[in-house]
C-alpha positions in Angstrom: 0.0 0.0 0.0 0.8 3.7 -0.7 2.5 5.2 2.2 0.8 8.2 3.8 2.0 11.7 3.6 1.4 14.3 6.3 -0.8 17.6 6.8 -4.2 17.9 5.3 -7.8 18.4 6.4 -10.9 16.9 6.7 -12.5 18.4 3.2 -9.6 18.0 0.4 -7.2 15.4 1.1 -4.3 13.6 -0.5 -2.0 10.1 -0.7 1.1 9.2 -2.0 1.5 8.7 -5.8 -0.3 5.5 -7.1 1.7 6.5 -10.5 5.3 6.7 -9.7 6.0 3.8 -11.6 5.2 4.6 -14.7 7.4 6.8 -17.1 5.2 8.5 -19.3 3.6 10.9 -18.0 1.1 11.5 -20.5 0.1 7.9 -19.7 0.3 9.2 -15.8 -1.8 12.3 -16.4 -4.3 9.6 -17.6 -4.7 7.1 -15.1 -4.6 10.2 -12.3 -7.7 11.9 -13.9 -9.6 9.0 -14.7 -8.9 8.4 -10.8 -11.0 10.9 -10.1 -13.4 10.8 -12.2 -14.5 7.8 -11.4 -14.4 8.0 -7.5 -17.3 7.3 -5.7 -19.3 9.9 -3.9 -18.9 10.0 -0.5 -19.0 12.1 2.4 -15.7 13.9 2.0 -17.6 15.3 -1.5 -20.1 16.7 0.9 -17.4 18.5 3.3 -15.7 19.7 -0.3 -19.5 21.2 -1.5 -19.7 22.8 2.3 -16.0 24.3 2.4 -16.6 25.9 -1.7 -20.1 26.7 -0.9 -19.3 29.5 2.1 -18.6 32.0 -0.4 -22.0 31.6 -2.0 -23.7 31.5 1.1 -22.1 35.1 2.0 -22.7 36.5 -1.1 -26.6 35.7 -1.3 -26.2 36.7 2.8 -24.8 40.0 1.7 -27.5 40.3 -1.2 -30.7 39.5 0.6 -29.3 41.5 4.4 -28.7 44.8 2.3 -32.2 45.3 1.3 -33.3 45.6 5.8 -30.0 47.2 6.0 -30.5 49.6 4.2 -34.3 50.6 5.4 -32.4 50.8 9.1 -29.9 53.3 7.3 -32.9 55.9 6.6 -33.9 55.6 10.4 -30.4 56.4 11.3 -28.6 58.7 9.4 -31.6 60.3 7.6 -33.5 61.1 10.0 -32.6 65.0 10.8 -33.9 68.1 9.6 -31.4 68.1 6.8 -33.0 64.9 5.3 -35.1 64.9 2.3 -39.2 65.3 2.9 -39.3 61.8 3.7 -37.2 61.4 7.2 -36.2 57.7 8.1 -36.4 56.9 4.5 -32.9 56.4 2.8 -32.4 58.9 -0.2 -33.1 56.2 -3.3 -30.1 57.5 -5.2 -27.8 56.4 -2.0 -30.1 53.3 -2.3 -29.2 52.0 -5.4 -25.6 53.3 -4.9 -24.9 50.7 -2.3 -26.3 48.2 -3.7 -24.9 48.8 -7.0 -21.5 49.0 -5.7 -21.0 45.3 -4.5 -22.0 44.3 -8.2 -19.2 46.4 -9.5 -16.6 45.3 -7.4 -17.9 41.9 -8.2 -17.2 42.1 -11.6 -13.6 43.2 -11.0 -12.8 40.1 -8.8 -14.0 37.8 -11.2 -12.0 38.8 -14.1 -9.2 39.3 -11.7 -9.3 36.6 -9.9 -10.2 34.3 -12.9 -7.0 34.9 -14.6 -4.8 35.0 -11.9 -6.1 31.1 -10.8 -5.1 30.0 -14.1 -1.8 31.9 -14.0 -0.6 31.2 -10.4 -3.1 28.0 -9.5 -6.3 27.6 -7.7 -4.2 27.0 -4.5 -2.9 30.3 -3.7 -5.8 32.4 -4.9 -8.1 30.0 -3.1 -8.8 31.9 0.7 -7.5 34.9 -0.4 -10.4 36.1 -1.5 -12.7 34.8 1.7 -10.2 36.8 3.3 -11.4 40.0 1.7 -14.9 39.1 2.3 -14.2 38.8 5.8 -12.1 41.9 6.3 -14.9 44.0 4.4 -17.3 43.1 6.1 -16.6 43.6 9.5 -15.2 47.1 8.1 -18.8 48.0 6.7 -20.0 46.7 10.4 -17.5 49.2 12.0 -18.1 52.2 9.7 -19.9 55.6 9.8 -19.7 59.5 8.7 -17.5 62.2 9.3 -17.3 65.6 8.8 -15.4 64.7 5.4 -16.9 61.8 3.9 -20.8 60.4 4.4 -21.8 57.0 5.3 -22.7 56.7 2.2 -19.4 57.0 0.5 -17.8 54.7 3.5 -19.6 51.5 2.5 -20.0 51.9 -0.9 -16.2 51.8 -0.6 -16.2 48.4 1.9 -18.8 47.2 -0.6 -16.8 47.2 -3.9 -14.2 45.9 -1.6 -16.0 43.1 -0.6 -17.5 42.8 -4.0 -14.0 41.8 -5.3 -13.8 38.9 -3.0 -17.4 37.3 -3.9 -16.0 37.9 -7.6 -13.3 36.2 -6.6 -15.2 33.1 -5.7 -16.8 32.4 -8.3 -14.7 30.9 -10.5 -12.4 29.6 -7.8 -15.3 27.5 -6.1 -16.6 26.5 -9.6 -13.3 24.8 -11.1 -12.1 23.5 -7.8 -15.4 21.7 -7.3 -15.6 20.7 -11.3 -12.0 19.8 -11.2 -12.3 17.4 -8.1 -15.7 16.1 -8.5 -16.5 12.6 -9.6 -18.1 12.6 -13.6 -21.3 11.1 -12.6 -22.7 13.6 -10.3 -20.0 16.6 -10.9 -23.4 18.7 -11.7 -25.0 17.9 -8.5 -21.6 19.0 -6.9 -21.2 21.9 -8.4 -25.4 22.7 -8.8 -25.4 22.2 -4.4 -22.5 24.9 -4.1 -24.3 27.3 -6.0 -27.3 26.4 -3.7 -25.9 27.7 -0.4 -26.9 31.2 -2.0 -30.6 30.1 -1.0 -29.4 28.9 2.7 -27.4 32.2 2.7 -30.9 34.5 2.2 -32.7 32.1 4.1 -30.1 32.4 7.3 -29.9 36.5 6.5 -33.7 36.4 7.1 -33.5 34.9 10.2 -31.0 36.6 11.9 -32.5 39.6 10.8 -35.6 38.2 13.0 -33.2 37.4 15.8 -31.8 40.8 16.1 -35.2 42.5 16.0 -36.7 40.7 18.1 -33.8 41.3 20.7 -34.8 45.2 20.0 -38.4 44.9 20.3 -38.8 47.2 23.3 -36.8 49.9 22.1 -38.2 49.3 19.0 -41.8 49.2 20.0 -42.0 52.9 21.2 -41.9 54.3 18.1 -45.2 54.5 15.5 -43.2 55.4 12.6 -39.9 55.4 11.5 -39.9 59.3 11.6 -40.5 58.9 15.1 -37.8 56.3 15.5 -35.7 58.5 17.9 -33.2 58.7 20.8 -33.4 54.6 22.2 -34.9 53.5 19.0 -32.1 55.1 16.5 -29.8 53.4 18.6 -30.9 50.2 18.7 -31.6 50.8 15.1 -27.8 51.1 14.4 -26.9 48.3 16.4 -29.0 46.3 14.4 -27.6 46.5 11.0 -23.9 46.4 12.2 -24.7 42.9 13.7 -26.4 42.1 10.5 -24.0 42.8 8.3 -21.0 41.8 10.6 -22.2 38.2 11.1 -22.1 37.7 7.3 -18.3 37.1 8.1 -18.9 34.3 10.7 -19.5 31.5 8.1 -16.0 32.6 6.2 -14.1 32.4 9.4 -14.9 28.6 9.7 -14.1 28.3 5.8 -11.2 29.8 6.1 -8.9 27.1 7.5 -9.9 24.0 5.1 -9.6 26.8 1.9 -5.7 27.9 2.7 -4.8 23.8 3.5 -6.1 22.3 0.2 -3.7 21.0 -2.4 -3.8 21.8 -6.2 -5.8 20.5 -8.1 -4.2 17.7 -10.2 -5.9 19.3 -13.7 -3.9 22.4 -13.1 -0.4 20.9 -12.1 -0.5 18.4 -15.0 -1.9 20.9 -17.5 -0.1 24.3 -16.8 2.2 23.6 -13.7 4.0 20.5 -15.8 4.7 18.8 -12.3 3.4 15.2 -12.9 5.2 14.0 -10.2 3.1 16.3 -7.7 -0.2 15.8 -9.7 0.0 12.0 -9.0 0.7 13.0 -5.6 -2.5 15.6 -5.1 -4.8 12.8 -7.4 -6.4 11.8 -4.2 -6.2 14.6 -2.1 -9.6 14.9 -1.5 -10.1 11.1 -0.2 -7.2 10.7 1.8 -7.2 13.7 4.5 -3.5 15.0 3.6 -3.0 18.7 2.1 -0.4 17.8 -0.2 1.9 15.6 -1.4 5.9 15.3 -0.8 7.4 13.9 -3.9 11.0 13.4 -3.7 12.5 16.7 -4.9 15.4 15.3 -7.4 12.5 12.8 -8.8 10.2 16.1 -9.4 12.6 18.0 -11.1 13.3 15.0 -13.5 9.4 14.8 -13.8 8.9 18.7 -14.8 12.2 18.1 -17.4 10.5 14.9 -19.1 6.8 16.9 -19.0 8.4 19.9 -21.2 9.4 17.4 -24.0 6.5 15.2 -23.5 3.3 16.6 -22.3 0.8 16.7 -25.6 -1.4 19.2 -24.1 -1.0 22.6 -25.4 1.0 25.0 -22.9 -1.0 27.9 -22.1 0.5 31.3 -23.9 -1.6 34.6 -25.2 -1.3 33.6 -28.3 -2.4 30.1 -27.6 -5.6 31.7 -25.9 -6.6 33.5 -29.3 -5.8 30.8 -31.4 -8.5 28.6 -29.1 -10.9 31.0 -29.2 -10.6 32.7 -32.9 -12.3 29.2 -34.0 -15.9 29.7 -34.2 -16.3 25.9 -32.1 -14.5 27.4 -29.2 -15.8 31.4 -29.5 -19.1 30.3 -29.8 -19.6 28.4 -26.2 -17.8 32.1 -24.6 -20.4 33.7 -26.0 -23.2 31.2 -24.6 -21.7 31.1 -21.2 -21.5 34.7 -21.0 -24.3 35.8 -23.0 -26.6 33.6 -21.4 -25.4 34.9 -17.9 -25.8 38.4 -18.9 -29.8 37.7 -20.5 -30.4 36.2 -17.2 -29.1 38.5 -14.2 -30.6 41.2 -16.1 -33.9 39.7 -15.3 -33.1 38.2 -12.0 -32.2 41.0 -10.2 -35.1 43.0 -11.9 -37.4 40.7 -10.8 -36.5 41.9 -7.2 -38.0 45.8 -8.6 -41.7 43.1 -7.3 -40.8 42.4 -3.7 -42.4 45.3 -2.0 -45.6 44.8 -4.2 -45.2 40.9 -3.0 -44.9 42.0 0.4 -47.8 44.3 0.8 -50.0 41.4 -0.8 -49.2 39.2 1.7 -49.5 41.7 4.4 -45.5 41.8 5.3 -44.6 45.3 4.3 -45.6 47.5 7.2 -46.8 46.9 10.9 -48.9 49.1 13.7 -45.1 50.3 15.1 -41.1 50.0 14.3 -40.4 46.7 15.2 -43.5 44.9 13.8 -42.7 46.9 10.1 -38.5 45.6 10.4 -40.1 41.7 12.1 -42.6 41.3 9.2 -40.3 42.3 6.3 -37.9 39.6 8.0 -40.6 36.9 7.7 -42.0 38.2 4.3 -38.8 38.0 2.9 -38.2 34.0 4.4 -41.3 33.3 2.9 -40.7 34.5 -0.9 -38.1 32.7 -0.4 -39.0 29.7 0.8 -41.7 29.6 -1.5 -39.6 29.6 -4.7 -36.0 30.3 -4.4 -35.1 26.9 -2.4 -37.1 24.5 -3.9 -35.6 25.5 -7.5 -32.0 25.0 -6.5 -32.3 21.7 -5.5 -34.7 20.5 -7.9 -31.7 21.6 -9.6 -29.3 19.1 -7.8 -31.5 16.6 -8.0 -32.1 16.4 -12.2 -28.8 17.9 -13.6 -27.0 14.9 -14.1 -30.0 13.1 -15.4 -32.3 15.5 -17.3 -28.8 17.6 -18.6 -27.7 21.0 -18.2 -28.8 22.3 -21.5 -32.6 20.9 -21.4 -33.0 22.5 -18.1 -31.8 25.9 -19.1 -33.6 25.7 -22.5 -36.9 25.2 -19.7 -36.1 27.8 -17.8 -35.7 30.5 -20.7 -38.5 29.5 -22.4 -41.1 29.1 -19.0 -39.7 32.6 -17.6 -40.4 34.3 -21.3 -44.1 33.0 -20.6 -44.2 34.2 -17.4 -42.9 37.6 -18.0 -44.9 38.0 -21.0 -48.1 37.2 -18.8 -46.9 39.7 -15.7 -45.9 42.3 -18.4 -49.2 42.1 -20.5 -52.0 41.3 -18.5 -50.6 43.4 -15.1 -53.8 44.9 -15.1 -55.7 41.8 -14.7 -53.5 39.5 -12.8 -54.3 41.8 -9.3 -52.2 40.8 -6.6 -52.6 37.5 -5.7 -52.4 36.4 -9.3 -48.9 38.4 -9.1 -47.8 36.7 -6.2 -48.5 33.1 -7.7 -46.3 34.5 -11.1 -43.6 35.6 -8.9 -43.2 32.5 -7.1 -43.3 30.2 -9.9 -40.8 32.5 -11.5 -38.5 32.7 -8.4 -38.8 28.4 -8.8 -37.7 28.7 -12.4 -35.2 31.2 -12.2 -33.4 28.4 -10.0 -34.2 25.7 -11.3 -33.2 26.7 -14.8 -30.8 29.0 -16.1 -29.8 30.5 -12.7 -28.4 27.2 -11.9 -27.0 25.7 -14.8 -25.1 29.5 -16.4 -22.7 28.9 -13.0 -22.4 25.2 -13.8 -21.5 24.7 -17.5 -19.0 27.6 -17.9 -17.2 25.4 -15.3 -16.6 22.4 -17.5 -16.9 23.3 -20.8 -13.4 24.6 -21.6 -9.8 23.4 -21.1 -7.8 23.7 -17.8 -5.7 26.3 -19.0 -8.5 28.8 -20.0 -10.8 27.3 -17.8 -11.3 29.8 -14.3 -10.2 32.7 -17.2 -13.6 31.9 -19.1 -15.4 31.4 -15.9 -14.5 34.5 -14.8 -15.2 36.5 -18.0 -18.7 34.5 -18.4 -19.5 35.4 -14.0 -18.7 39.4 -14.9 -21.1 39.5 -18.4 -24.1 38.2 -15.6 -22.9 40.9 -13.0 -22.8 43.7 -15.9 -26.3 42.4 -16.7 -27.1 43.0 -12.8 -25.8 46.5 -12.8 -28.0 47.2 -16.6 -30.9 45.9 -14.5 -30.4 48.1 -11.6 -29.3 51.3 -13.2 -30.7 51.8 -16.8 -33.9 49.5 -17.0 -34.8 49.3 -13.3 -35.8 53.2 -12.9 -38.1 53.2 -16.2 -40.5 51.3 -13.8 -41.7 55.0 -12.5 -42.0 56.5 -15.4 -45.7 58.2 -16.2 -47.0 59.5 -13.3 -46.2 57.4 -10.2 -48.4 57.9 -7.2 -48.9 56.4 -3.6 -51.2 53.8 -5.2 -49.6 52.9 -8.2 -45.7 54.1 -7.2 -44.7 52.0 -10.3 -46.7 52.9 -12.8 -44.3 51.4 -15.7 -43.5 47.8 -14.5 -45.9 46.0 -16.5 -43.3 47.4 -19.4 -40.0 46.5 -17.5 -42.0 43.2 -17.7 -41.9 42.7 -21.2 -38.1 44.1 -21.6 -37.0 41.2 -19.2 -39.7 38.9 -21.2 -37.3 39.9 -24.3 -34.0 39.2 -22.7 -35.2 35.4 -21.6 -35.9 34.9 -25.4 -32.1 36.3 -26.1 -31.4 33.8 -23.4 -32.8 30.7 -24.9 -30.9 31.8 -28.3 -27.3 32.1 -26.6 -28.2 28.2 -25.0 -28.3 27.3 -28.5 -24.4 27.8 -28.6 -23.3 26.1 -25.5 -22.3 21.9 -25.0 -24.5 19.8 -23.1 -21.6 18.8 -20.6 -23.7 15.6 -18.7 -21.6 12.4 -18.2 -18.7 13.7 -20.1 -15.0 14.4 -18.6 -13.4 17.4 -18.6 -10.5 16.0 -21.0 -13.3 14.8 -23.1 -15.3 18.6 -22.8 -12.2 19.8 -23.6 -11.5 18.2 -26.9 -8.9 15.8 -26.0 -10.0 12.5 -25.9 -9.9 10.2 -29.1 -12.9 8.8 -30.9 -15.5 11.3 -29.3 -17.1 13.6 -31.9 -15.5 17.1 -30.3 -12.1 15.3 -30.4 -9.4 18.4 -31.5 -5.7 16.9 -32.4 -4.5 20.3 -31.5 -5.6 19.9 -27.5 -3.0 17.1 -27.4 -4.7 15.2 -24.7 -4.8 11.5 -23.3 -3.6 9.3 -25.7 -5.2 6.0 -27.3 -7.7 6.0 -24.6 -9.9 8.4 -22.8 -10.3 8.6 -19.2 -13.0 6.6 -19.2 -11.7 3.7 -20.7 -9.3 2.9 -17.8 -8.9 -0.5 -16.4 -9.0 -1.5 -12.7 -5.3 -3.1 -13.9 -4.3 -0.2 -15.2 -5.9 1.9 -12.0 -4.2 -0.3 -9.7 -7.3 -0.7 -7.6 -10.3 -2.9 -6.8 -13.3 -2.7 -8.2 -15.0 -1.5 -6.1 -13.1 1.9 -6.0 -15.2 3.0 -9.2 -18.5 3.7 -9.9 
């Protein structure tokens, strides 16, 4: 048996190289990656989907929290004299600042980040940027005005901060998970990290319910919030800094298991050149050990035989243009991202419906202070709940059956309905009819294309390029986010808003979105369906399969599925 090496943790692990033996290490880059794609699944796949999941989980946190915190911002620092006609209220330019300031930073860290993992490796950007998110956000807890700069300007500044490190994740918790999960369920891996956003709004919900409800008797003595002075602006203030700060909590467990993992073996065969340390990092995941300890004379041989004989193309800027200048590569770029972008611009539109969602089901207001902030808690849980939830893992559950590309094509196509019906019959729908539609949406926003945009740009190109395209396909969604917020959101008032109908152009904004879920079901068109299929395979390397490029070098005679338990060097029951 292998022997042991130390270090590691309990969610990515690693043993001693099952390969050393054999010379070639095209051959060795092989039987390693066929290792694990056909692992079992097992429990130390769940502690990996927990550990890459935290950054989801703080991002959807941050997302959902913002929209109370920023209500408690009106009742504290616009509350005086100075304030607009409206005190307690936040100013709505201020409003959309902050919220469109976390998107922007976003979009930075994942082209940033995104690169730099397939320059340096997914190991040393990988807890750097939980470490931002952690560090921002306990600043924006810690922050107010001076005399010289407004509160205002001091957490939109935390919040592009912070937004750099949720950029950052993205295509750092996408490949790791793709590049260590097992080919049969890798979509379910993958589709369950991106589902900790709903457990991140369900868990901002109630902790917002926690901390008002340790407030109610200050909170209680106030009618309005432009009475909401002296004890109650206190407590108030109090509120959304513990709000906000525990978003950090969950990224301070994380942290620990996200410095300790290894490489994985993709990038260290594919761009590092180290097959000695790939073979050693195969099973890191299994094993409990952080990394490997080849010997260091044997690893320097390995790297000098890899330059001569690795087949797979080195990465190089020139490289990257000749990939995607051919039309068969180009084209799934511009699906990934141009599907991303159709959706977010609808997704985070949809949101423009909440308070119309809320009053409907009687959660947007309350006889005092705390029963207004306590029923927009439980309002919010409940949309989603309702929706949001059940679609991600509905999601999990029928990826790797039903497909990637057949789901998203069904969510494109169900959502164009749906807006099409809000958008044109608004009049008619009146509001329970509305809240059914926005429900039903929420469930096929996420189980559909909300799901499967994050999932497929994660397998469909080569290691090289592969958190690079990520990245680039996360940032069109996120520009699509901000085009939501900024330019289409507003048009919702046009016409003559008043206190009953404050929106008096939604039903329009409707049909825009309706329009981008039909672009949306065109840009699927252009992207792979990725089920069952290995990365090498995705990727163009494997012989006999019908994308197979000569140019992608890749494994030999046979693909990775095609290994033996002989050739493995393993029982049988090691696959599945």
């Amino acid at each position: 048996m292998a022997q042991r090496t130390a270090g590691g943790n309990a969610a990515f692990h690693n043993f001693h190289n099952d390969y050393a033996h054999i010379a070639d290490p095209n051959e060795r880059r092989r039987l390693a990656l066929a290792e694990i794609d056909k692992a079992p699944f097992g429990w130390y796949h769940v502690r990996a989907i927990v550990v890459a999941g935290i950054g989801f989980f703080t991002d959807a946190y941050d997302i959902f929290a913002i929209g109370l915190v920023t209500t408690m911002l009106g009742v504290v620092y616009w509350h005086t004299a100075a304030s607009p006609s409206k005190p307690g209220y936040i100013d709505s330019s201020a409003d959309t600042a902050i919220k469109v300031a976390t998107s922007g930073g976003t979009v930075l860290g994942q082209v940033g980040f995104g690169i730099l993992a397939d320059i340096v490796g997914r190991k040393r950007m990988y807890g750097l940027e939980l470490i931002i998110i952690i560090f921002a956000t306990l600043a924006q807890a810690l922050s107010s005005n001076s005399p010289s700069m407004s509160i205002v300007g001091v957490i939109i500044f935390w919040r592009v901060i912070m937004g750099i490190g949720i950029g950052g994740d993205y295509p750092l918790s996408s490949i790791i998970t793709s590049e260590f999960a097992t080919t049969k369920w890798r979509g379910a891996m993958m589709g369950s990290v991106f589902a900790m956003q709903g457990i991140g709004q369900f868990a901002a919900g109630i902790i917002a319910l926690i901390v008002v409800s340790g407030f109610k008797d200050s909170l209680s003595t106030a009618k309005t919030v432009a009475a909401c002075d002296g004890n109650c602006a206190e407590s108030v203030d109090k509120m959304w800094r513990v709000i906000i700060g525990f978003g950090a909590v969950p990224g301070c467990i994380a942290l620990y298991y996200r410095l300790t993992i290894p490489e994985t073996p993709r990038f260290t065969f594919d761009v590092a050149r180290d097959p000695e340390k790939a073979g050693e990092d195969t099973k890191a995941y299994i094993q409990g050990k952080s990394e490997g300890h080849p010997d260091e004379i044997t690893r320097v041989n390995g790297i000098a035989s890899a330059e001569q004989s690795l087949t797979v193309p080195k990465a190089s800027w020139r490289d990257f243009m000749r990939y995607y200048m051919q039309w068969k590569n180009g084209k799934v770029l511009l699906g990934t991202a141009g599907s991303w972008f159709f959706l977010d611009v609808a997704f985070y539109g949809l949101s423009l419906n909440n308070a119309v969602i809320l009053q409907e089901i009687g959660y947007s207001s309350g006889a005092n202070v705390y029963q207004t902030f306590y029923n927009t808690a439980v309002g919010n849980i409940i949309i989603v709940c309702a929706g949001a939830i059940p679609g991600y893992w509905v999601t999990v559950a029928t990826v790797d059956t039903i497909g990637r590309k057949p789901i998203q094509y069904m969510g494109f196509a169900m959502l164009t309905i749906l807006f099409c019906i809000i958008g044109f019959a608004y009049d008619k729908l009146g509001t329970k009819g509305l809240l059914a539609l926005y429900v039903v949406s929420q469930f096929f926003f996420n189980f559909g294309p909300n799901a499967t945009t994050f999932i497929v740009p994660g397998e469909c190109f080569p290691t090289r390029y592969r958190s690079t395209s990520h990245g680039l396909s996360a940032a069109a969604g996120k520009v699509g986010s901000i085009v939501a917020q900024v330019v289409i959101g507003p048009l919702r008032i046009r016409g003559n808003p008043t206190t009953a109908n404050p929106s008096p152009w939604l039903n329009h904004v409707m049909e825009i979105y309706a329009l981008f879920m039909l672009c949306g079901i065109a840009t699927t068109t252009l992207i792979p369906e990725t089920k069952r299929k290995t990365l090498e395979e995705l990727a163009g390397e494997v012989p006999g399969t019908r994308n197979y490029d000569p140019a992608e070098g890749g494994l030999g005679g046979k693909g990775s599925n095609e290994v033996s338990e002989k050739d493995m060097g393993v029982d049988g029951d090691r696959h599945v």
